[in-house]
Backbone bond lengths (Angstrom), bond angles and torsions (degrees), N, CA, C in turn:
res aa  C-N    CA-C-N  psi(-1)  N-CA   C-N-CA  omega(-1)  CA-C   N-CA-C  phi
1 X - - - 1.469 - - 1.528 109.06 -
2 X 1.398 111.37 130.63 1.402 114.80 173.13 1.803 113.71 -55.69
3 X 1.162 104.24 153.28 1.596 115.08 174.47 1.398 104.15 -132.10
4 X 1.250 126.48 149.94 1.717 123.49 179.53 1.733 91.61 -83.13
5 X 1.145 142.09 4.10 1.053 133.62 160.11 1.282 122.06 -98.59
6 X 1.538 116.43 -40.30 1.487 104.19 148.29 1.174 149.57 -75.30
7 X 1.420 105.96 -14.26 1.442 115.39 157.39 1.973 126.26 -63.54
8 X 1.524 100.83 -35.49 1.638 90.28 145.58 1.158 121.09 -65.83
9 X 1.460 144.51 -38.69 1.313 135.71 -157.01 1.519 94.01 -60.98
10 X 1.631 120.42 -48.27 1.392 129.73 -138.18 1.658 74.22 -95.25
11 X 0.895 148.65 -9.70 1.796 127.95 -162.45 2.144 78.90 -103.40
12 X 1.332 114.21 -73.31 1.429 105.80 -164.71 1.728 112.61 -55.45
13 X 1.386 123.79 -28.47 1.743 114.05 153.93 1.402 114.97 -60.46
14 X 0.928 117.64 -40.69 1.929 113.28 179.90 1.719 106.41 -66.12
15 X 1.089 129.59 -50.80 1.250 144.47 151.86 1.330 121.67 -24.26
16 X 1.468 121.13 -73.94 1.558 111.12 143.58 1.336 113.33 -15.74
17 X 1.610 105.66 -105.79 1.575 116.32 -169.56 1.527 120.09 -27.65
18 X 1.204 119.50 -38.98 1.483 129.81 162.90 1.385 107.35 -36.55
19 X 1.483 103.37 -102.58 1.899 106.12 168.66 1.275 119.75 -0.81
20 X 1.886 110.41 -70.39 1.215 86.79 -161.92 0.942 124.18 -86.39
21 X 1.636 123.76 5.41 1.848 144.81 -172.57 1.469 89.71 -70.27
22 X 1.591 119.81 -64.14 1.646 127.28 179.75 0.985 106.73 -55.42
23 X 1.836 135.02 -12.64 1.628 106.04 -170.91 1.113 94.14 -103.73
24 X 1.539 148.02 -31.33 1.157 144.82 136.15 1.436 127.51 -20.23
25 X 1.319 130.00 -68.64 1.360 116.00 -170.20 1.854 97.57 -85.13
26 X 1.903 79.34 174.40 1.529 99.29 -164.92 1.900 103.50 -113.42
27 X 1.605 98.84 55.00 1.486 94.40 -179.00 1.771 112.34 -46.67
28 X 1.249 125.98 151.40 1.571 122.63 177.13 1.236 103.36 -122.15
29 X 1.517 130.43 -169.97 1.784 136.76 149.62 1.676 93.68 -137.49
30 X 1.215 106.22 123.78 1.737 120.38 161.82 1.230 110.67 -133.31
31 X 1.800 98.55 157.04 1.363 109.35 -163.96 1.637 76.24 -112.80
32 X 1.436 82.08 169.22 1.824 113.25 -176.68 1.399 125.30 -143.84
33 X 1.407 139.11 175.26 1.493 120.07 -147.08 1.838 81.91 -167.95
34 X 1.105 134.49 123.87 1.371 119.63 156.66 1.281 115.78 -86.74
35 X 1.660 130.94 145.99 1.471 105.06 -163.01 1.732 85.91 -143.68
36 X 1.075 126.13 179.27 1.519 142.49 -172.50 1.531 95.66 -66.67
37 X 1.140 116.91 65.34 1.714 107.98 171.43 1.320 127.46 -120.53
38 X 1.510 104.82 -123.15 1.900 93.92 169.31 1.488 118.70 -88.52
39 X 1.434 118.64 -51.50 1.254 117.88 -176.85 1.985 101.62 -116.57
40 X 1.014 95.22 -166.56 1.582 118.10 169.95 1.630 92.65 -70.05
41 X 1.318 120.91 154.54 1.911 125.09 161.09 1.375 95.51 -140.38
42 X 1.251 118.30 100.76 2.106 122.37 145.99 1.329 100.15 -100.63
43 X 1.102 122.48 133.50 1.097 155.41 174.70 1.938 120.06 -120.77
44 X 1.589 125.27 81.91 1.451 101.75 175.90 1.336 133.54 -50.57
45 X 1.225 102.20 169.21 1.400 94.62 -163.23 1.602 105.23 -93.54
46 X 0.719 148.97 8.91 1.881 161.75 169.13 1.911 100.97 -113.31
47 X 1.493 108.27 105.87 1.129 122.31 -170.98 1.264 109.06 -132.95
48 X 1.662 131.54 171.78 0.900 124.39 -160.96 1.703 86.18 -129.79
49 X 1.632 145.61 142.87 1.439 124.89 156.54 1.962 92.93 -121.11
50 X 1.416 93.84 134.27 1.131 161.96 145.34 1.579 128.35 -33.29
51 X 1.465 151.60 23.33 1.140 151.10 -166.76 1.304 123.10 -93.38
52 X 1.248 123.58 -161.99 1.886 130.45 -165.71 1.493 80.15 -88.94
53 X 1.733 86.47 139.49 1.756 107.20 156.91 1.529 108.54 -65.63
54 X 1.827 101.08 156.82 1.406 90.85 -159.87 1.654 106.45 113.21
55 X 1.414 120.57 -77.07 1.292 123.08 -147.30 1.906 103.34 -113.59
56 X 1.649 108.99 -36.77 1.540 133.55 169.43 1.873 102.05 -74.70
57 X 0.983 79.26 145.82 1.737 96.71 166.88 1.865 107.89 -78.09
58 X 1.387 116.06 135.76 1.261 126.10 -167.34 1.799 124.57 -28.86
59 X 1.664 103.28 -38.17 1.060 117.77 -175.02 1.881 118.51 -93.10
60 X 1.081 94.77 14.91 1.606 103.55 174.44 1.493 105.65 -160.05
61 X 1.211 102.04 40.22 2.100 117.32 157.04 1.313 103.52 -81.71
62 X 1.558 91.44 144.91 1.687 113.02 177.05 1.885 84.93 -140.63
63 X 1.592 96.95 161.64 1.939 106.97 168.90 1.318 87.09 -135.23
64 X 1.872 109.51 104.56 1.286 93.13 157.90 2.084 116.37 -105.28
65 X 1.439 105.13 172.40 1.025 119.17 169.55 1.550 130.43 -144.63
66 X 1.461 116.54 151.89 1.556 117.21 -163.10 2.169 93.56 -80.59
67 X 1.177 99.35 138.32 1.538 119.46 177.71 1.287 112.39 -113.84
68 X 1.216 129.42 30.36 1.490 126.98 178.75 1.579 117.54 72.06
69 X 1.270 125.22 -125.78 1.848 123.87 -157.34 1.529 81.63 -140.31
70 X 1.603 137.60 146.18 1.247 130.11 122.92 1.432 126.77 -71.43
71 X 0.847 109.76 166.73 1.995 126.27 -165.66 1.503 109.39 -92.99
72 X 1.213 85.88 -3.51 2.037 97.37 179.71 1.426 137.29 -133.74
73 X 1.004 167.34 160.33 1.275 144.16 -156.24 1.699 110.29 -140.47
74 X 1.317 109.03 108.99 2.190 103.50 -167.42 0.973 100.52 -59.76
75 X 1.210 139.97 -14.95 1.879 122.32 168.42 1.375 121.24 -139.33
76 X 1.371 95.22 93.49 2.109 95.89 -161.62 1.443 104.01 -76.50
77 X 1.617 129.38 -9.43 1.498 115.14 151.11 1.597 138.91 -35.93
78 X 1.696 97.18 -25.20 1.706 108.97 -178.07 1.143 106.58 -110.56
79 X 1.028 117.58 -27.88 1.641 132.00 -151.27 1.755 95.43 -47.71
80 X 1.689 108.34 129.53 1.752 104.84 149.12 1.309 132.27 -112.92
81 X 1.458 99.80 133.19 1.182 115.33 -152.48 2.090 89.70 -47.02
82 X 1.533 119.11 167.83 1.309 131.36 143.85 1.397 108.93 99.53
83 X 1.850 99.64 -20.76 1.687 108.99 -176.15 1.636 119.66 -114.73
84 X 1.608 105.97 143.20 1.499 97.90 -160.50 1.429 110.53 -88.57
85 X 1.187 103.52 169.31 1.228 130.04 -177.56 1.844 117.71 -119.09
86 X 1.795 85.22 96.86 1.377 91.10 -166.23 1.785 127.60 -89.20
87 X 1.039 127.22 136.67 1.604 127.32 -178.02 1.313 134.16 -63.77
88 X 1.081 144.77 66.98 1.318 159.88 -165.66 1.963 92.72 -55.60
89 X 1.345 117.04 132.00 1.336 114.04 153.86 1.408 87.71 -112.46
90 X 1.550 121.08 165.39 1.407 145.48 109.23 1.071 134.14 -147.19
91 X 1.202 126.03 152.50 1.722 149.96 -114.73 1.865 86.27 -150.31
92 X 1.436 76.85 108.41 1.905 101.97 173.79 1.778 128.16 -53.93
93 X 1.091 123.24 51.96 1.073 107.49 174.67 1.553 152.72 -81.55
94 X 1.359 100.66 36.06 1.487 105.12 -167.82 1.535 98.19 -112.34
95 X 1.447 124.93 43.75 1.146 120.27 165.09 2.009 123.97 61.50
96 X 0.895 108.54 -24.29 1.552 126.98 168.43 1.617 109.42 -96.63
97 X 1.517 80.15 154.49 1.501 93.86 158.54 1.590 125.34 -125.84
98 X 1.431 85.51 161.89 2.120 87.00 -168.16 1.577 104.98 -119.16
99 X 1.066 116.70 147.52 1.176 149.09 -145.63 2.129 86.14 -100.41
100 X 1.105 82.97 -94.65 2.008 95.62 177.89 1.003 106.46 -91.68
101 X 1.465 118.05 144.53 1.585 126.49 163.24 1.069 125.24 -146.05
102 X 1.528 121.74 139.20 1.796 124.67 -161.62 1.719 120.09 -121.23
103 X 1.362 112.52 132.50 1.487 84.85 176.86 1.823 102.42 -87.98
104 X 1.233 122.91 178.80 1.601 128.89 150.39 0.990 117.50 -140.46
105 X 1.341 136.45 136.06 1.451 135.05 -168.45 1.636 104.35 -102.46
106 X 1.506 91.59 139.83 1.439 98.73 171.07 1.671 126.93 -70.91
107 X 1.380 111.80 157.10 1.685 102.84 -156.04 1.748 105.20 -60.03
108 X 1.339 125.95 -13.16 1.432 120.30 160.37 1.027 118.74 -85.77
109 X 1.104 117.05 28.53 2.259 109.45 176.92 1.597 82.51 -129.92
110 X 1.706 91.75 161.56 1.534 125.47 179.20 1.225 89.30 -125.86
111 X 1.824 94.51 152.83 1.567 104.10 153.34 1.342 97.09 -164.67
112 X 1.605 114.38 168.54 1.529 104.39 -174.69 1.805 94.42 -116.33
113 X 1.896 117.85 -18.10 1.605 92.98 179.02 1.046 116.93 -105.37
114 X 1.731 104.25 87.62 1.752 111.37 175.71 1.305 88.58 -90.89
115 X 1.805 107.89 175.90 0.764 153.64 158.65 1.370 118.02 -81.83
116 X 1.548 117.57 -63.52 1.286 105.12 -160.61 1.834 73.69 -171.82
117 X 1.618 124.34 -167.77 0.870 137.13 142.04 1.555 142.52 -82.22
118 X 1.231 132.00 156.93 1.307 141.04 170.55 1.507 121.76 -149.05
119 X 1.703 103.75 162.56 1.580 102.12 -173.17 1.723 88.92 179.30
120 X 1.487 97.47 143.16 1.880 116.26 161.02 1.390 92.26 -22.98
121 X 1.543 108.80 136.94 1.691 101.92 131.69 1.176 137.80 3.22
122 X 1.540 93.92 -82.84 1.811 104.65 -176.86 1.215 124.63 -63.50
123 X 1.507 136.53 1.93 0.985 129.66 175.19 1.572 113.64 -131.75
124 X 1.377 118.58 171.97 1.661 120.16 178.69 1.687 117.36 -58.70
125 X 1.270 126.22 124.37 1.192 109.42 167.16 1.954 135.41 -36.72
126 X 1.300 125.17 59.28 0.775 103.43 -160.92 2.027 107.92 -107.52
127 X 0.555 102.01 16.29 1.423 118.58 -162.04 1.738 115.55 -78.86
128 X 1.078 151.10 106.76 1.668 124.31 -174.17 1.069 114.43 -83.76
129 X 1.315 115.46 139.08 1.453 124.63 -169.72 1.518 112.22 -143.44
130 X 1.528 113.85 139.75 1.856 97.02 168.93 1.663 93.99 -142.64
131 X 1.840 94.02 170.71 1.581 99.78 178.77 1.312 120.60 -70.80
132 X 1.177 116.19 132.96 1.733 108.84 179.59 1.863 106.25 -66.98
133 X 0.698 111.88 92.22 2.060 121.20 177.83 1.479 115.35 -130.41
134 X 1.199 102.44 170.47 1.429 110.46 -176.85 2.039 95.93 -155.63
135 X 1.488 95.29 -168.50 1.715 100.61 -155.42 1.382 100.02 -73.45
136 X 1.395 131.60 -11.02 1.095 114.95 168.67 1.478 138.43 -81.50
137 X 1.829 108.25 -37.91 1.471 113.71 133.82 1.194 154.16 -36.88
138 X 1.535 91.03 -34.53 1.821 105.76 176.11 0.958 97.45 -151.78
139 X 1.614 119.84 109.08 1.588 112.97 -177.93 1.594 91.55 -96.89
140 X 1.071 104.53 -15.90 1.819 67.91 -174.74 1.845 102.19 -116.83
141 X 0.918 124.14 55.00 1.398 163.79 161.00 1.679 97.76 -80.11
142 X 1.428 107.91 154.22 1.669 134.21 169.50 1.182 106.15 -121.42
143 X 1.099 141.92 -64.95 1.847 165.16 176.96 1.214 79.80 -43.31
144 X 1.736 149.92 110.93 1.102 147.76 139.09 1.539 100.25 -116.92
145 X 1.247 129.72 69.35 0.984 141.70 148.57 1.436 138.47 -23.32
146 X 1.593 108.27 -41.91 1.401 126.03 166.84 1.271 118.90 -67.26
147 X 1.270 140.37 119.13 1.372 141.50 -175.41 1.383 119.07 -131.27
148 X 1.309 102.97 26.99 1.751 109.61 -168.23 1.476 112.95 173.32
149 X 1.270 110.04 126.56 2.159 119.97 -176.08 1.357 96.70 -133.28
150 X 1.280 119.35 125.15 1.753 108.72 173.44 1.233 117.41 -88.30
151 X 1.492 103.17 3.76 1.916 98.97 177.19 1.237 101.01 -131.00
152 X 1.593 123.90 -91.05 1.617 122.08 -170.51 1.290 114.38 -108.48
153 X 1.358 120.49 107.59 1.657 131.41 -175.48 1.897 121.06 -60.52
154 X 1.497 85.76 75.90 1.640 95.74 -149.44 1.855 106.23 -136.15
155 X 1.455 102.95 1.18 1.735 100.99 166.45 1.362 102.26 101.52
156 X 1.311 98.72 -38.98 1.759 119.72 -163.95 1.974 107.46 -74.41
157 X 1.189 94.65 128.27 1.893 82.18 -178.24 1.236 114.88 -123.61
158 X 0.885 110.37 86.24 2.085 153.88 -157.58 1.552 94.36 -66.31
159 X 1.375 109.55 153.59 1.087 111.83 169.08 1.500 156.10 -41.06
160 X 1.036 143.98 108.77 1.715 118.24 -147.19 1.718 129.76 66.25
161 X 1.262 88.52 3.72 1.713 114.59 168.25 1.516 98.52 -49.02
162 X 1.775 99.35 149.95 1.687 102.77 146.46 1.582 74.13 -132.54
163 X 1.956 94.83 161.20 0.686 102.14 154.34 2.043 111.77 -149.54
164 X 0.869 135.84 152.21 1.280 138.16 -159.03 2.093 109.14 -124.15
165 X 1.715 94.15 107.04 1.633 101.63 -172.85 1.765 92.07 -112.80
166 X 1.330 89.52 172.81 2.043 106.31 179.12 1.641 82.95 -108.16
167 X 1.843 102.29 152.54 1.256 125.71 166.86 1.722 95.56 -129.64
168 X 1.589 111.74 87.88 1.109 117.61 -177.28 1.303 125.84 -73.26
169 X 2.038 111.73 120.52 1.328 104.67 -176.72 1.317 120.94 102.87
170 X 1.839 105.45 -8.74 1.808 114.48 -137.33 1.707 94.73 -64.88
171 X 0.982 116.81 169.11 1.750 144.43 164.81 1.499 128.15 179.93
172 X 1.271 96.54 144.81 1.684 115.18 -154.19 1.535 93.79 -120.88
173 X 1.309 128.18 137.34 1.250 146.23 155.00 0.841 120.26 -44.25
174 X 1.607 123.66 -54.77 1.385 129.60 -159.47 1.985 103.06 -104.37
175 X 1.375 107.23 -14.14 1.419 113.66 164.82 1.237 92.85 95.27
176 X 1.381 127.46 44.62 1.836 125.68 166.36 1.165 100.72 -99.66
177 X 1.546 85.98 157.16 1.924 97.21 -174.86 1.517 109.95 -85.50
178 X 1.345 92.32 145.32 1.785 96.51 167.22 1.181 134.25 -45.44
179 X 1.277 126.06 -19.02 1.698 150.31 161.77 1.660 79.09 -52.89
180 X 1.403 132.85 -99.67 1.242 142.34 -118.46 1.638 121.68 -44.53
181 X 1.141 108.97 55.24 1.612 127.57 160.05 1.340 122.27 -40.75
182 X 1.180 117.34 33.91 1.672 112.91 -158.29 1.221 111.71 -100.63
183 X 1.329 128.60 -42.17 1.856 128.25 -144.74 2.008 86.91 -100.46
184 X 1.186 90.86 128.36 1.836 103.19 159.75 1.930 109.70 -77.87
185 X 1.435 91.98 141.93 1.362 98.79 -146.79 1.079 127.04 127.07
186 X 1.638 135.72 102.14 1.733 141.03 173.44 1.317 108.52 -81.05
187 X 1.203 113.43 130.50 1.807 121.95 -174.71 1.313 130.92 35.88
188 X 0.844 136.81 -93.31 1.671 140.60 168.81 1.467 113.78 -78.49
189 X 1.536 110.22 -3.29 1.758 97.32 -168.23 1.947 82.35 -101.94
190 X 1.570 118.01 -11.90 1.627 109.07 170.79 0.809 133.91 -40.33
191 X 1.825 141.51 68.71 1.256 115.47 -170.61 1.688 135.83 -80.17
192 X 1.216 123.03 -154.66 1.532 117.18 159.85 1.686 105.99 -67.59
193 X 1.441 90.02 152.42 1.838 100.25 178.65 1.216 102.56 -76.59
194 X 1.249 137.20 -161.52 1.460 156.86 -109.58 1.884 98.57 -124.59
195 X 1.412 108.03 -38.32 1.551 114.63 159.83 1.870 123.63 -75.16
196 X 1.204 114.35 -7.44 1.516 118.55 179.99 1.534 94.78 88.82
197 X 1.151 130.35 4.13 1.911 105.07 154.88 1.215 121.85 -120.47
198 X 1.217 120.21 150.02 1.252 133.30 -161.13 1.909 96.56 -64.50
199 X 1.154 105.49 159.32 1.643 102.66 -155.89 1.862 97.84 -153.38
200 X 1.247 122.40 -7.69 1.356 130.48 -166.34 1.512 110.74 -125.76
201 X 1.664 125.34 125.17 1.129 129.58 167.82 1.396 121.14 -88.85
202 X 0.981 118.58 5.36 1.851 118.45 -170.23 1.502 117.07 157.73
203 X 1.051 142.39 154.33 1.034 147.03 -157.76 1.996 113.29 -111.70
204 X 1.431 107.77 145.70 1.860 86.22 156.75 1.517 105.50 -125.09
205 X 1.179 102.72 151.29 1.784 102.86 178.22 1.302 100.38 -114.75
206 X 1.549 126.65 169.29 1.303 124.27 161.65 1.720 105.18 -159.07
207 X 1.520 128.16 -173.85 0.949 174.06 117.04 1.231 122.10 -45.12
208 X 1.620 138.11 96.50 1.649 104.48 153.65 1.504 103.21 -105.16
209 X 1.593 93.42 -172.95 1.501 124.41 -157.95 1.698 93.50 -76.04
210 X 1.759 111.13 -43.08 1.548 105.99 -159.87 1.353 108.19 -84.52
211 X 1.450 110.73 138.56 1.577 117.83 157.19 0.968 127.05 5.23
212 X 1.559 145.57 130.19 1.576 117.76 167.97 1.926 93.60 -91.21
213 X 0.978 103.31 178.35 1.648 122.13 -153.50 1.861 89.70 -66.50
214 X 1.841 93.72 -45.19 2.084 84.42 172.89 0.846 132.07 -47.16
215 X 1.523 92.43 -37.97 1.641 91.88 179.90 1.760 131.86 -48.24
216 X 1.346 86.80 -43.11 1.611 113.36 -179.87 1.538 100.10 -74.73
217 X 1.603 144.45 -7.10 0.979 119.30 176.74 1.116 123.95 -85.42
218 X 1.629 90.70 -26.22 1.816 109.62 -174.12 1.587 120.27 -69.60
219 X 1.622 90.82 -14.07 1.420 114.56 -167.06 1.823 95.92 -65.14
220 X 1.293 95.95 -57.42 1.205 136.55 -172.34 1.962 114.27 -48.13
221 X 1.068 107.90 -68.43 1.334 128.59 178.78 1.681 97.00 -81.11
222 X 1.291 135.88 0.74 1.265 123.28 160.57 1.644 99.18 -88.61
223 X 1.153 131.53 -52.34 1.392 121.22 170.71 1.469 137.45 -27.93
224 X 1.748 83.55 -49.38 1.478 89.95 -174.70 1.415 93.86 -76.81
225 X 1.083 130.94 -40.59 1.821 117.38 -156.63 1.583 85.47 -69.65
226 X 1.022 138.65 -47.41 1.839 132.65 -163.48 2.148 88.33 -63.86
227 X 1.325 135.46 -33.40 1.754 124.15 -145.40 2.070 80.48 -107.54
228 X 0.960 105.51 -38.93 1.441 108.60 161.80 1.770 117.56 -47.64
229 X 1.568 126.74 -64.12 1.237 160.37 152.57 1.618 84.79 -10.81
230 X 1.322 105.31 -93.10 1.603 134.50 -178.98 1.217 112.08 -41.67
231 X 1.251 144.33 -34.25 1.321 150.31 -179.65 2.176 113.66 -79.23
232 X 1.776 95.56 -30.99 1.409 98.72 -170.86 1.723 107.20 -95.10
233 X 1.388 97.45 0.16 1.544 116.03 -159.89 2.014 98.31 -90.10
234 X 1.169 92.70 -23.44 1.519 111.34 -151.71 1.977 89.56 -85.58
């Protein structure tokens, strides 16, 4: 049974945990553009990005690594002929799982299987970006990008997941690898890392499945105002 004294206890502990959940993750807002590409791209606009441990805060680590070329191309409408198509793994480590997930390339990377465009807020969508999916997410999708789940082949990229997509066509200006998940920041808001050079080829955004911590406050402070309610009623 609620108490107006334990219902502060439980509102200023939730409160804590809040803080430091928000000072930890790297919530973002990006805008998005659907454009003549492979599939449809919506993208909400309250996103979460996602980079190499190391550089991300604990709860939105990824380890990615380069996997060589696939033998096939997720959208042979763009595809050019002669150029590879390289394999991106990364391996989920921020303890959550995500629901949707996007790559965006930084303004020095190419690719030909976008979706549509993306970019920060603050700037124009200009960026190409598509959803990381495959035929079970989007069956009636072309862009199946996803070619690999190390646990349940379900769209979903679960905790301690790897999972392994194509960046078809990819090329970098500055000659960074498709792995290089590093710099905080979606498209144009990417800056140079911590030495003054740019250190990041593209970005991932996502969605997860769990609550964000508000959610749970409102949860929270609706109780008490209803055991509060009940207490003045009495």
């Amino acid at each position: 049974m609620f108490t107006f004294k334990k219902t502060l206890s439980l509102l200023s502990s939730l409160a804590v945990v809040t803080f430091a959940s928000q000072a930890q993750a790297l919530p973002t807002k990006v805008v998005h553009l659907d454009t003549p590409g492979c599939d449809t791209l919506f993208i909400p606009e309250n996103v979460d990005e996602i980079g190499n441990v190391g550089v991300f805060p604990a709860d939105e680590a990824l380890f990615a690594t380069d996997q060589g070329s696939a033998n096939f191309a997720p959208c042979p409408t763009s595809d050019i002929a002669g150029f590879a198509d390289p394999v991106v793994e990364i391996r989920n480590l921020s303890g959550r799982d995500w629901l949707e997930v996007w790559y965006v390339a930084n303004p020095e990377t190419t690719i030909t299987n976008y979706d549509g465009e993306a970019n920060d807020i603050t700037f124009a969508p200009l960026q190409e970006a598509f959803r990381i999916d495959n035929d079970i997410l989007d069956p009636g999708g072309i862009n199946h990008s996803l070619i690999f789940e190390s646990i349940t082949p379900d769209g979903i990229w679960e905790s301690n997941e790897s999972w392994r997509f194509i960046l078809q066509d990819y090329t970098n200006l500055l000659g960074l690898s498709p792995a290089a998940i590093n710099s905080l920041g979606v498209g144009n808001a990417s800056g140079p890392g911590a030495a003054g050079f740019i250190t990041s080829s593209g970005s991932i955004i996502g969605i997860t499945q769990i609550p964000e911590p508000s959610a749970c406050l409102l949860m929270v402070l609706g109780l008490a105002a209803a055991s509060m309610f009940r207490k003045s009623a009495c």
